[in-house]
N, CA, C and O of each residue as an XYZ file, in Angstrom:
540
protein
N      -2.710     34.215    124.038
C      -3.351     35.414    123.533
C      -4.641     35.650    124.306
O      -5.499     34.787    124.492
N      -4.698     37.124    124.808
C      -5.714     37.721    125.397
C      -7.341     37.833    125.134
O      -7.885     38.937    125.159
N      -8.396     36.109    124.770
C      -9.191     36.981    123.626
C     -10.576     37.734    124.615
O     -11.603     37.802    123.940
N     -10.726     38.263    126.014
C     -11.682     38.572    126.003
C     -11.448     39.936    126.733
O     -11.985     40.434    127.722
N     -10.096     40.519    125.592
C     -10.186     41.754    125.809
C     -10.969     43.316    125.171
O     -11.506     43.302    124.064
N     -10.944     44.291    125.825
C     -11.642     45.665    125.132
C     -12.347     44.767    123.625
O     -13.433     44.215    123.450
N     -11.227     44.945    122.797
C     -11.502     45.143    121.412
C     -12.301     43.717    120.920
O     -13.130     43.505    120.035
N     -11.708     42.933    121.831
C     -12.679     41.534    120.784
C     -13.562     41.289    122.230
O     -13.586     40.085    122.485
N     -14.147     41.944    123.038
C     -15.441     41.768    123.567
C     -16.264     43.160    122.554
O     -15.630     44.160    122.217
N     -17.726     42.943    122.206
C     -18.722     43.954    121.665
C     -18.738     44.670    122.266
O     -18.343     45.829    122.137
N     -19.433     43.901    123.491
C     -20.490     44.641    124.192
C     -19.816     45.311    125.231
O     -20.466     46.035    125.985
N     -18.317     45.137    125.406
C     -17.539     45.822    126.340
C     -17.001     46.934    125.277
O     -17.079     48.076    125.732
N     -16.575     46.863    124.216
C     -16.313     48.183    123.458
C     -17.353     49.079    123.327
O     -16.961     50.240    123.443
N     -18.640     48.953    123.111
C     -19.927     49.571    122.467
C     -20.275     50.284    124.277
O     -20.618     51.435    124.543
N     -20.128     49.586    124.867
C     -20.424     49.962    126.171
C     -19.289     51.156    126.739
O     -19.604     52.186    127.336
N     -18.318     50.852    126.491
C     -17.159     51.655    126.338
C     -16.933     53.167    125.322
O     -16.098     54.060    125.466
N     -18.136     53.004    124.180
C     -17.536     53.785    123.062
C     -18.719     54.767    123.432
O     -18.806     55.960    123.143
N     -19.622     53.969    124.152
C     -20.711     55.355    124.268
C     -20.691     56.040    125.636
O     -21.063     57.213    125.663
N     -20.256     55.385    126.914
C     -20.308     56.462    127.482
C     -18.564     57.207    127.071
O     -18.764     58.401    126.847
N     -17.255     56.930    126.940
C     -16.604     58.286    126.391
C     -17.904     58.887    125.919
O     -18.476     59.574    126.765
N     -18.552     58.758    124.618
C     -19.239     59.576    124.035
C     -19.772     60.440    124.772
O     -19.833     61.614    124.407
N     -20.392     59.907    126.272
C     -21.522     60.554    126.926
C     -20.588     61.780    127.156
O     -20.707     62.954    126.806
N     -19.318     60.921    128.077
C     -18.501     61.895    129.167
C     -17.952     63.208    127.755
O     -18.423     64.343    127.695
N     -17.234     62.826    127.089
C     -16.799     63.943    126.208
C     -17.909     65.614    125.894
O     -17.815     66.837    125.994
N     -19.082     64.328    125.395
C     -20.350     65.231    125.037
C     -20.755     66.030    126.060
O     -21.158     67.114    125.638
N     -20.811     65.898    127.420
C     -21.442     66.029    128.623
C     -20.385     67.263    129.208
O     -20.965     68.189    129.775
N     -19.048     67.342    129.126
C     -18.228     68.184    129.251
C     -18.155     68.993    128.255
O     -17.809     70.106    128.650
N     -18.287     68.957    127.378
C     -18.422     69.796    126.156
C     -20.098     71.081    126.137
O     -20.343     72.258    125.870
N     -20.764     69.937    126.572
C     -22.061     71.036    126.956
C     -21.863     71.505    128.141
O     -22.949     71.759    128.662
N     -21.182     71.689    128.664
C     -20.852     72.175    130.514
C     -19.915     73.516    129.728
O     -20.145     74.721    129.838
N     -18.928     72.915    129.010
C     -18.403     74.304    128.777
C     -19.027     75.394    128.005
O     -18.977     76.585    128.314
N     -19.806     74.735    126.653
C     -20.783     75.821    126.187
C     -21.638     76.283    126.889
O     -21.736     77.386    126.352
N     -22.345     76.294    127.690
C     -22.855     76.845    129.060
C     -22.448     77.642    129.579
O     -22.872     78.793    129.677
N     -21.024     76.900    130.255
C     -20.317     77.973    131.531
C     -19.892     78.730    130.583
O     -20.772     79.578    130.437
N     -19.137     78.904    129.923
C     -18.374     80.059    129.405
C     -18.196     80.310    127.514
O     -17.378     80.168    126.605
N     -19.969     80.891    127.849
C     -20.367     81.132    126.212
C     -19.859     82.379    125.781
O     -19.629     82.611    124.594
N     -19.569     83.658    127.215
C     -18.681     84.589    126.515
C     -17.560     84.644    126.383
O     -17.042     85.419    125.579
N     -16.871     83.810    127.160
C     -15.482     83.397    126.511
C     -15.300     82.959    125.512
O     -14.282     83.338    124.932
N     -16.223     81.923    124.813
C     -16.110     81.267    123.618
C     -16.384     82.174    122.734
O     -15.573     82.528    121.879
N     -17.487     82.615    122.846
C     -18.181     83.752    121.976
C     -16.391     84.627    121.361
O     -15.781     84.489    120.301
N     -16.176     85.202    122.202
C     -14.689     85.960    122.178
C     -13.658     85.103    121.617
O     -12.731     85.708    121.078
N     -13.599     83.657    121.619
C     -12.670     82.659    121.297
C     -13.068     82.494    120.060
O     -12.566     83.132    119.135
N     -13.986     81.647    119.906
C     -14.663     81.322    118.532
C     -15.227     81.969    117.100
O     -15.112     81.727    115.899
N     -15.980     83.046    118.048
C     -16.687     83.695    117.234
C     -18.097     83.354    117.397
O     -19.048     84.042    117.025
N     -18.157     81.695    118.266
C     -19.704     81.744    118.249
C     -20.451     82.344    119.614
O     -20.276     82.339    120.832
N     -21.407     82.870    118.622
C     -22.701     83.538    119.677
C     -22.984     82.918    120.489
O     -23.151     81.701    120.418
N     -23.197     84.100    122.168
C     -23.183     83.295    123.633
C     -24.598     82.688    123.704
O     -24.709     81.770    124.516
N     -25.862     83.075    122.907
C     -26.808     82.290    122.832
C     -26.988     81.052    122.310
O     -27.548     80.132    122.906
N     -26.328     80.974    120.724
C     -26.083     79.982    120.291
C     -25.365     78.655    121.109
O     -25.720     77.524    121.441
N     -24.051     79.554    121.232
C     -22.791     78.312    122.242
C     -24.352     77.618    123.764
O     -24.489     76.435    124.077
N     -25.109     78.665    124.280
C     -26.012     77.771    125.216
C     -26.695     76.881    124.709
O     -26.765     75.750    125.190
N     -27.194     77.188    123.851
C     -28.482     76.209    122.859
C     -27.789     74.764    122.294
O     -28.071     73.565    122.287
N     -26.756     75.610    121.850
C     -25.690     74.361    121.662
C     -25.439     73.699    123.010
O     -25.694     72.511    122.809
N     -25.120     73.831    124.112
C     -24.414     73.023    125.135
C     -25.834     72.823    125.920
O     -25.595     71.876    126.670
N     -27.202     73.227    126.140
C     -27.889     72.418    126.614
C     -28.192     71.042    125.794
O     -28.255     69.869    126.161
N     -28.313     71.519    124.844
C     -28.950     70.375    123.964
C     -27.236     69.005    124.017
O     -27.444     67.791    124.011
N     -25.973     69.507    124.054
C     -24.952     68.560    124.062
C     -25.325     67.603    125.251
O     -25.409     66.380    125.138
N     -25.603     68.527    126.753
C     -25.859     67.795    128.000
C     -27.123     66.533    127.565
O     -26.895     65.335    127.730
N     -28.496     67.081    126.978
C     -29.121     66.250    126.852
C     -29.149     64.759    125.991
O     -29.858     63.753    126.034
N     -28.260     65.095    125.387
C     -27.762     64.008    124.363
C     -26.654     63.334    125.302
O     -26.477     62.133    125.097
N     -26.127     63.744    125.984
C     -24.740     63.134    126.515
C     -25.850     62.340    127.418
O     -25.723     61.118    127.498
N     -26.658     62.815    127.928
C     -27.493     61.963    129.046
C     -28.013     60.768    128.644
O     -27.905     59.722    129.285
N     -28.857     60.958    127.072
C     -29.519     60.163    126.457
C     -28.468     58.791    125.660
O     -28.863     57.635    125.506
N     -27.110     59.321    125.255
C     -26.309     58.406    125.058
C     -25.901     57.425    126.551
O     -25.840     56.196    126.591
N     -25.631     58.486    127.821
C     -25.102     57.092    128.744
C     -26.143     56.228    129.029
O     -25.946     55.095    129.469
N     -27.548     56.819    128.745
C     -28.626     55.898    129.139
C     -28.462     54.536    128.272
O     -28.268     53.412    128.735
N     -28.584     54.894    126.915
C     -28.618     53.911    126.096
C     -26.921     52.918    126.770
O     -27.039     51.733    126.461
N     -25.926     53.116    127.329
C     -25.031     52.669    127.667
C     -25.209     51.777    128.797
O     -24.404     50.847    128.847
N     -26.034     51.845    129.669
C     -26.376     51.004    130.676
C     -26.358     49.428    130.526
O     -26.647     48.836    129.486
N     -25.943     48.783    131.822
C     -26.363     47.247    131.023
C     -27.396     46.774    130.697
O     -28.482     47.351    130.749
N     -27.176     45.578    130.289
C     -28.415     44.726    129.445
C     -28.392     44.568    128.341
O     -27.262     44.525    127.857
N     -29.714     44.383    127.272
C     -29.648     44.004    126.281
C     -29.416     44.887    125.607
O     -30.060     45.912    125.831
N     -28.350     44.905    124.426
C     -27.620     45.936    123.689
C     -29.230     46.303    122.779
O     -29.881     45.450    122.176
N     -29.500     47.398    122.869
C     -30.634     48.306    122.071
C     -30.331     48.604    120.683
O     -30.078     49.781    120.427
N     -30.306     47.539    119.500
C     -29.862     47.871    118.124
C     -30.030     48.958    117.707
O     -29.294     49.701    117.057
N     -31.431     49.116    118.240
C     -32.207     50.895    116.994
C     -31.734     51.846    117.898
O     -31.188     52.731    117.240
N     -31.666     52.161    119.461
C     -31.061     53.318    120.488
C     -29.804     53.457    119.816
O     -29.591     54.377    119.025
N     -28.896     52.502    120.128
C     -27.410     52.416    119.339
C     -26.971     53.045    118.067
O     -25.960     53.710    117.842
N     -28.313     52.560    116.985
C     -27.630     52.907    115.502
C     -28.548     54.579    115.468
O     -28.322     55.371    114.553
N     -29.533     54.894    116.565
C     -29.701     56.228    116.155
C     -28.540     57.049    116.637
O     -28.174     57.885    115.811
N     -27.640     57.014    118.151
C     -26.870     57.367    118.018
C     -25.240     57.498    117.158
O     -24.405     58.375    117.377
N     -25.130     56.509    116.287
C     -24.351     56.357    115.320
C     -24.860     57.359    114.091
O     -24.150     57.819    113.197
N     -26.055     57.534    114.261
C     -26.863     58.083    112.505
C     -26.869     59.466    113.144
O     -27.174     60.343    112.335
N     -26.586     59.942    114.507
C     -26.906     61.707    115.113
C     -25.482     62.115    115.015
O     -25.245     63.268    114.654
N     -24.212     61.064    115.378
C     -23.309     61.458    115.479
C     -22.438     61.682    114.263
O     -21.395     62.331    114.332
N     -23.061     60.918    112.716
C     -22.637     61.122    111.554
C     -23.491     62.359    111.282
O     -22.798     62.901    110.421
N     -24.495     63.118    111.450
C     -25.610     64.186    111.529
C     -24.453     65.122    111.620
O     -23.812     65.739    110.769
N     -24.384     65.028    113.004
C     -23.770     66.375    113.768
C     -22.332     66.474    113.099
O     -22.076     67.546    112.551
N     -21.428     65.540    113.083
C     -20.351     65.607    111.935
C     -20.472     66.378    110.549
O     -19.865     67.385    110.184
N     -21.277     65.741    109.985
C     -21.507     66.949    108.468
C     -22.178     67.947    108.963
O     -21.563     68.963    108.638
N     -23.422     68.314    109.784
C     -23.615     69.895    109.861
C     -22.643     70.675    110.472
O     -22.811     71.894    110.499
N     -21.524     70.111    111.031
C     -20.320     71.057    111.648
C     -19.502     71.559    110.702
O     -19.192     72.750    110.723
N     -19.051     70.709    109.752
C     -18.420     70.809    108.500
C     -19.392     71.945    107.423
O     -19.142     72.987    106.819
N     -20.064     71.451    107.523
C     -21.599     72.050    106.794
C     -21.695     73.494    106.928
O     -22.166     74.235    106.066
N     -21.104     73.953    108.344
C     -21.187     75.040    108.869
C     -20.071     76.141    109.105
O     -20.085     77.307    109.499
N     -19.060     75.211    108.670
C     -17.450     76.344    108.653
C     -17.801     76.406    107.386
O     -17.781     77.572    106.991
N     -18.231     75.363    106.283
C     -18.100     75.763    104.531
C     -18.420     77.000    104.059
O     -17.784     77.849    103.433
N     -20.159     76.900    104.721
C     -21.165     77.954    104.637
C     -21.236     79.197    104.935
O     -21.854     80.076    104.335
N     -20.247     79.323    106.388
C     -20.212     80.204    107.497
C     -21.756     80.417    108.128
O     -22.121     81.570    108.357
N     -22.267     79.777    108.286
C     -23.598     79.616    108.525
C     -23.506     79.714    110.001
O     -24.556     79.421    110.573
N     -22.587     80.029    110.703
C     -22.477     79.969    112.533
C     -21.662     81.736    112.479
O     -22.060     82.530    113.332
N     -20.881     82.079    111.757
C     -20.284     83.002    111.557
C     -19.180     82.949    112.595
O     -18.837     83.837    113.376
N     -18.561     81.384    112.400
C     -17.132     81.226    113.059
C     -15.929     82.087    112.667
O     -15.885     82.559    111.531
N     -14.826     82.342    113.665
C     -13.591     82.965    112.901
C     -12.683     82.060    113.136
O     -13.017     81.186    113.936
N     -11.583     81.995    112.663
C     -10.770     81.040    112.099
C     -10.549     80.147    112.908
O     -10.598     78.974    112.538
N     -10.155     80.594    114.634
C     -10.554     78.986    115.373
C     -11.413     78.257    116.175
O     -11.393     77.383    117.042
N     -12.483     79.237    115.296
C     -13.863     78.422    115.601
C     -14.059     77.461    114.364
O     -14.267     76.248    114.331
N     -13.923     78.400    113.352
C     -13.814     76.664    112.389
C     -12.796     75.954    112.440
O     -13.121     74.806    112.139
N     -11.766     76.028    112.654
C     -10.993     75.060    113.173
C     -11.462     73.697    114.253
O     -11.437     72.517    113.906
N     -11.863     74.182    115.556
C     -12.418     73.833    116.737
C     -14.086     72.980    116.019
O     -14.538     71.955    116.530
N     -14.498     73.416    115.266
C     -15.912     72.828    114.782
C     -15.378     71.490    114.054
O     -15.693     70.360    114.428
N     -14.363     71.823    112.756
C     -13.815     70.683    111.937
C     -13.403     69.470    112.906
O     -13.745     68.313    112.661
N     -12.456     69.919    114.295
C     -11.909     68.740    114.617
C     -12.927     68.441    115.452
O     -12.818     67.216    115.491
N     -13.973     68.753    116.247
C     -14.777     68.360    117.052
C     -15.635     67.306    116.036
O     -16.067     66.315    116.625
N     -15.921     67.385    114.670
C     -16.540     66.823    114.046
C     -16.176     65.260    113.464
O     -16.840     64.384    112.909
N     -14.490     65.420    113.977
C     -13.558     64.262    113.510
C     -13.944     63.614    115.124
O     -14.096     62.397    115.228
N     -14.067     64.404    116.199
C     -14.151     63.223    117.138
C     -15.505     62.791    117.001
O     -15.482     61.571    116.833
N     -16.491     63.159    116.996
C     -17.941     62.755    116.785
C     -18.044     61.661    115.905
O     -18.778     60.685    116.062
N     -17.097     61.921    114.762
C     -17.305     60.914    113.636
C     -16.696     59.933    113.832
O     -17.240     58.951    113.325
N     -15.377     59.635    114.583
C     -14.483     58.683    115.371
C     -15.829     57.966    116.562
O     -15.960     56.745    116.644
N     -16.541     58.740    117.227
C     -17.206     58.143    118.148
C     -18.149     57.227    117.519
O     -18.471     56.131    117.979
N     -18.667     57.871    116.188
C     -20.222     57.358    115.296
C     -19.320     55.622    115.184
O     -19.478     54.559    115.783
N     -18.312     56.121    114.027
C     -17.717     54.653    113.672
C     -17.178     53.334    114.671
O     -17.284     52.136    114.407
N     -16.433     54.105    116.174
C     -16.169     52.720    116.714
C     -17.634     52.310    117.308
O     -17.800     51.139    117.651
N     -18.397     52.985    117.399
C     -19.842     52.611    117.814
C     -20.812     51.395    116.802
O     -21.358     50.333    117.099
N     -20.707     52.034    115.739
C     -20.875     51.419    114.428
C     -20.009     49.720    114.321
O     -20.598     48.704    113.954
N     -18.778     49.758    114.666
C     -18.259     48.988    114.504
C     -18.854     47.761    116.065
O     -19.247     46.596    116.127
N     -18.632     48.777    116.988
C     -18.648     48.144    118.277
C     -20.140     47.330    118.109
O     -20.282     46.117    118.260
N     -20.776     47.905    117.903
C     -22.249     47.035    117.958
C     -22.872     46.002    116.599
O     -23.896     45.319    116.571
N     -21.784     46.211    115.509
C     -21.964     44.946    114.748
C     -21.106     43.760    115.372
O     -21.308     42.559    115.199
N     -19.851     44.501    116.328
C     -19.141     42.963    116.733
C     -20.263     42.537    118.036
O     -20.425     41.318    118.084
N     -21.070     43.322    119.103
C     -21.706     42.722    120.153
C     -22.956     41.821    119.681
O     -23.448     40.857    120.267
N     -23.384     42.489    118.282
C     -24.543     41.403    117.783
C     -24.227     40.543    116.988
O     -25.162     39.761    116.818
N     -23.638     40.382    116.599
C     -22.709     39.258    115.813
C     -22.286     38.051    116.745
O     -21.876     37.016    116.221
N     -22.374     38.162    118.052
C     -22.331     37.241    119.090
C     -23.256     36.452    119.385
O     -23.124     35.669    120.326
C-alpha cells in the first residue's frame, strides 16, 4: 500500500487544494473581466459589478497561491482562506435568495454551483491542513 500518496501526505494535499483554488479563482476573475458584457447578457450580472467581482477574484487567486508556496505551512494564512471561502459561499447563496445581484435564472444557477465549488475548496483545505499539522 501506497502511504505517501496525494491524500495521506498534508502538506502535499493543502498545497494541492490551494493553488487549484488559486488557478480556478484566477480564471474565473479573467473571465469576469474579459467578458462582463457577455455575462452581463448571460447572467444578468452587471458589467461593472462582474469587473469588481473579477478584479478582486484575481487578487485573491494571487493571495491564495502565495500562501501555497513552500515552506512552513502558515496555520492563520490557511484557515483565513478556509473562513473567505466559507464567506464567499453563503454570500453567493445569500444573493440568489435575496436577489440582491439581480441575477436571472442562470445566473443564480451559475452563483449556487460556483458556491458548491468554493465550499468544496474551503473544506478539502480545512481538512488538508489539519492532516499537514497533525504531522
Amino acid at each position: 500500500m501506497n502511504t505517501t500518496g496525494l491524500l495521506s501526505d498534508g502538506r502535499r494535499l493543502l498545497t494541492t487544494a490551494l493553488r487549484l483554488d488559486a488557478v480556478v479563482t484566477g480564471v474565473n476573475g479573467l473571465a469576469y473581466l474579459a467578458l462582463a458584457g457577455p455575462l452581463h447578457d448571460l447572467l444578468g450580472l452587471g458589467a461593472a459589478t462582474g469587473r469588481g467581482i473579477g478584479a478582486f477574484l484575481l487578487v485573491y487567486a494571487a493571495a491564495v497561491w502565495a500562501v501555497s508556496l513552500p515552506g512552513r505551512v502558515r496555520r492563520v494564512a490557511v484557515s483565513a482562506i478556509v473562513e473567505a471561502n466559507a464567506l464567499w459561499a453563503v454570500l453567493s447563496v445569500a444573493a440568489v435568495a435575496t436577489g440582491w445581484l439581480s441575477l436571472n435564472l442562470a445566473g443564480g444557477v451559475w452563483a449556487v454551483l460556483q458556491a458548491a465549488v468554493v465550499a468544496g475548496f474551503g473544506a478539502l483545505q480545512y481538512v488538508a491542513l489539519r492532516k499537514a499539522t497533525a504531522a
